[in-house]
N, C-alpha and C positions, 0 to 999 in steps of 0.2 A: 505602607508602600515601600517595596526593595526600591525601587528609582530612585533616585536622589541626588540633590545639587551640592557640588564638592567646591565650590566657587563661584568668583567670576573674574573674565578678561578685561583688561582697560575696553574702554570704546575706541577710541581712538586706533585701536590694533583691528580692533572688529569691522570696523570702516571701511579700513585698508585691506583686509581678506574678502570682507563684501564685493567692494570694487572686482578684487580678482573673481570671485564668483559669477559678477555680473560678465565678466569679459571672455570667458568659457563659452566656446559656440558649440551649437549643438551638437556638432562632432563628436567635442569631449565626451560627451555621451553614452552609456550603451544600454541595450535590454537586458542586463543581467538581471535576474532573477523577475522578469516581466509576471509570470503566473503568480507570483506576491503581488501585485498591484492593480492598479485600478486608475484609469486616467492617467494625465499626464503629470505621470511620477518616473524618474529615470535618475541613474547613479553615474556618477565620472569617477572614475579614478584617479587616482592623484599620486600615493606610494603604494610601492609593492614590492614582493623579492627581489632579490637581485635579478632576474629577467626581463623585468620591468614588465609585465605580461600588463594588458588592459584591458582585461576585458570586464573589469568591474565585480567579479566573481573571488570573495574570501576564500585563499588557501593554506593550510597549515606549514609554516616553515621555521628554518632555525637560526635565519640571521635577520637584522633589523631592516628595518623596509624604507626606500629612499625613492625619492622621488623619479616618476616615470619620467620619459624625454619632454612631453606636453605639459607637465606640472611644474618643469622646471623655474619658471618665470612667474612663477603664481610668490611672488615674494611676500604677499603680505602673507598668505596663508602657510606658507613656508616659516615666514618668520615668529610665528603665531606655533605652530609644532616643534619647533628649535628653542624656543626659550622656555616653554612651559611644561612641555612633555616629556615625558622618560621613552628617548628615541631606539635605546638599546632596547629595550622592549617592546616599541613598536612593530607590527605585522603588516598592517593597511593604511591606509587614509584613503578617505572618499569624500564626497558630494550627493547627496540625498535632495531632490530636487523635486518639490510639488507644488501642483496649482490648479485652479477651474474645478474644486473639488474631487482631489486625485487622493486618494488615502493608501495605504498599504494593507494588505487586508489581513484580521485577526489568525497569529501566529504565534509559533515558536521557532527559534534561532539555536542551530549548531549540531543539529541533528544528524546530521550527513560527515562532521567530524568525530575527530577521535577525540581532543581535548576542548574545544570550545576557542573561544578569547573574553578578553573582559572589556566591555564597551562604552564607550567615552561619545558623547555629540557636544556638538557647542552652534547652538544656532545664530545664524551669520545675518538673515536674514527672517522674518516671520509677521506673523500680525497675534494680537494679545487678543481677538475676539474669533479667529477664525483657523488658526493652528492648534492643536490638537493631539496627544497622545497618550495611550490608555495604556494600563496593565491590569488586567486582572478585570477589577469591578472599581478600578480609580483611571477617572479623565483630568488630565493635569495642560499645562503650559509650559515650554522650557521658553525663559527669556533670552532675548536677545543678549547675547554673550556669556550667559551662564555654562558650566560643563558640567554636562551630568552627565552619572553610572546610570543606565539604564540593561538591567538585567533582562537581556533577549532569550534566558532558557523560559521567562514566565509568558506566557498568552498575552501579547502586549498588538496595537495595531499604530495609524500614525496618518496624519493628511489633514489636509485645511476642509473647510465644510462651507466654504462659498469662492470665489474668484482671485484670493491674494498668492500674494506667491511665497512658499516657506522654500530655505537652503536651510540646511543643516552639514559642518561640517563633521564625519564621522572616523573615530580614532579607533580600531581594535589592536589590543595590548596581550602580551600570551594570557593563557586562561589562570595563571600563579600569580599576575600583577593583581594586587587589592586595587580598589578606586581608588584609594588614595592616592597609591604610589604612583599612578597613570602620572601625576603632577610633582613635576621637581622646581615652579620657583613659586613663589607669594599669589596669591590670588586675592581679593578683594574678596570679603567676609561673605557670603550665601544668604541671601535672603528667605524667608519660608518658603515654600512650594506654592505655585498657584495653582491651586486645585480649585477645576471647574465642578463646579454645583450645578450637574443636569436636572432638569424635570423628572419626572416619573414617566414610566411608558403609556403613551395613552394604551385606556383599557379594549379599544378598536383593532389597535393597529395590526399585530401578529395577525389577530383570529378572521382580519380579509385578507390580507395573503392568505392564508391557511382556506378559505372559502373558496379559493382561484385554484385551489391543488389538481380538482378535475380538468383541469383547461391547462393546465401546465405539462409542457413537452419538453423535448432534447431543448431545441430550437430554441425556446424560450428562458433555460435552466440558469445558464451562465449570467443572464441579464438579472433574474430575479437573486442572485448571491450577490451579486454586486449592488443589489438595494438593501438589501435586509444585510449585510456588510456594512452600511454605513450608520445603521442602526445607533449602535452601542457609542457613536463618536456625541451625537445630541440628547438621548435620555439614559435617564441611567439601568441601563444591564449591562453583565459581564459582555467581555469582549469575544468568549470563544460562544455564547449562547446562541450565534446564529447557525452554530453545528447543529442544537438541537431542534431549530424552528426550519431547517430544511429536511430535517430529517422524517419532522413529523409530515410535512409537504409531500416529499416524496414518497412516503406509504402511501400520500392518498391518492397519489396522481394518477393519470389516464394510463395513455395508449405507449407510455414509456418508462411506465415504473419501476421495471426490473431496470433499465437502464440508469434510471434517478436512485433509487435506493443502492444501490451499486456503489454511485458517485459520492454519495454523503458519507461510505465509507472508504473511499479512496481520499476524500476531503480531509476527514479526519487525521489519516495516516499522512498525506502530505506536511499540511498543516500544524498539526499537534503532537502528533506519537512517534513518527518513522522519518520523516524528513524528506525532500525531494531525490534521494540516493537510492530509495529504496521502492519509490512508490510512482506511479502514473501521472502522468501530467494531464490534463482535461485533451491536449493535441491525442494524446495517445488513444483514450479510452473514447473519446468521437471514430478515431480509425478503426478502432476493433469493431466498435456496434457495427460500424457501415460493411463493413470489410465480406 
């Protein structure tokens, strides 16, 4: 597994950033990058350019990134990036916010730049039975207060899988910072990975989805990715596999196929290959059918 934990924070610091997390009203808020997610999952910003832009959307710059006017007062969490972090190399800082079974759905990260970054989480908040992140064909746990590299070019997804509530805060460093270097003071030794040991797929499951393919329309399309999306978070298959199990749906489907086979390869491209810069958003390609 490329992910992996470079550390951990006191609690005591963790606490104290929690709190500021908790005190963030929904304002702080935005829908950036909404078509990645699924439920109530939503990102704050926190640092950014010197513009101080907020709107939650990672962009490539060449000076270090400092706190917007709203994040100003988030001291715990402030002082949590000030003592630990290599700030001259910071880009972003954010707030990754899930709950009520909100995931983010299986991806790839950086697509739509020229250089990437290198990414750092420290979760502030979570639950050890119900939070969640996969890369590849590995479901793991980031503890409370640990920082991990987690490598966003691999097909990675993310979200709790019943009602608790996960924060994650999120550090992107230029794409030249090693993981290491993300951290300039002492961290308390890394514990192993907790890697979650899914079941196997029951041998039902796909092949009644796949039985509904004839009855499956536009209408209903959206709804069925965001089930077989959550797939991969409780048994174990790869995380991008549910490209191939709609794929195979929509050859069979009815009275909207050309429109569904269409999608799964607009999915793809979003998702996996091309990036959202380059490719249709589900908003776009509903207007064209209709149009």
């Amino acid at each position: 597994m490329f992910a992996h934990s470079i550390g951990v924070i006191p609690a005591e610091l963790i606490d104290a950033a929690a709190q500021d997390a908790l005190s963030l009203e929904a304002r702080g808020y935005t829908v950036a990058y909404e078509e990645y997610s699924v439920g109530r999952w939503a990102t704050a910003p926190l640092w950014s350019d010197h513009s101080g832009q907020a709107t939650g959307e990672v962009i490539e710059h060449d000076e270090p990134a400092r706190p917007i006017p709203s994040a100003q007062a988030l001291t715990g969490i402030n002082d949590i990036i000030c003592t630990y972090f290599n700030v001259p190399h910071l880009r972003c800082a954010r707030l990754f916010r899930a709950s009520h079974g909100a995931i983010v759905l299986p991806h790839r990260d950086y697509m739509e730049h020229k250089n990437g970054f290198t990414r750092i989480h420290v979760p502030l908040i979570t639950d050890s039975d119900q939070a969640r992140n996969t890369e590849d064909g590995n479901c793991f746990h980031m503890r409370r207060g640990e920082v991990w590299f987690l490598d966003a070019r691999r097909i990675h997804s993310a979200g709790v899988t019943g009602s608790a509530r996960r924060v994650h805060l999120v550090l992107d460093f230029t794409h030249s910072t090693r993981p290491a270097e993300t951290v300039v003071s002492s961290l308390e030794p890394p514990e192993d990975p907790l890697i979650i040991e899914r079941p196997d797929l029951p041998p039902n499951l796909i092949s009644g989805y796949q039985a509904l393919a004839p009855f499956i329309n536009a209408a209903a399309w959206r709804d069925l990715f965001f089930i077989l999306a959550r797939v991969h978070l409780r048994y174990d298959v790869g995380a991008g596999d549910v490209y191939d199990w709609l794929e195979k749906i929509a050859a069979e489907s009815g009275e909207d196929r050309g429109l569904l086979v269409r999608d799964v390869e607009r999915m793809r491209k979003y998702y996996i290959s091309d990036g959202p810069a380059a490719t249709e958003t589900f908003n776009d390609i509903w207007a064209d059918s209709s149009a």
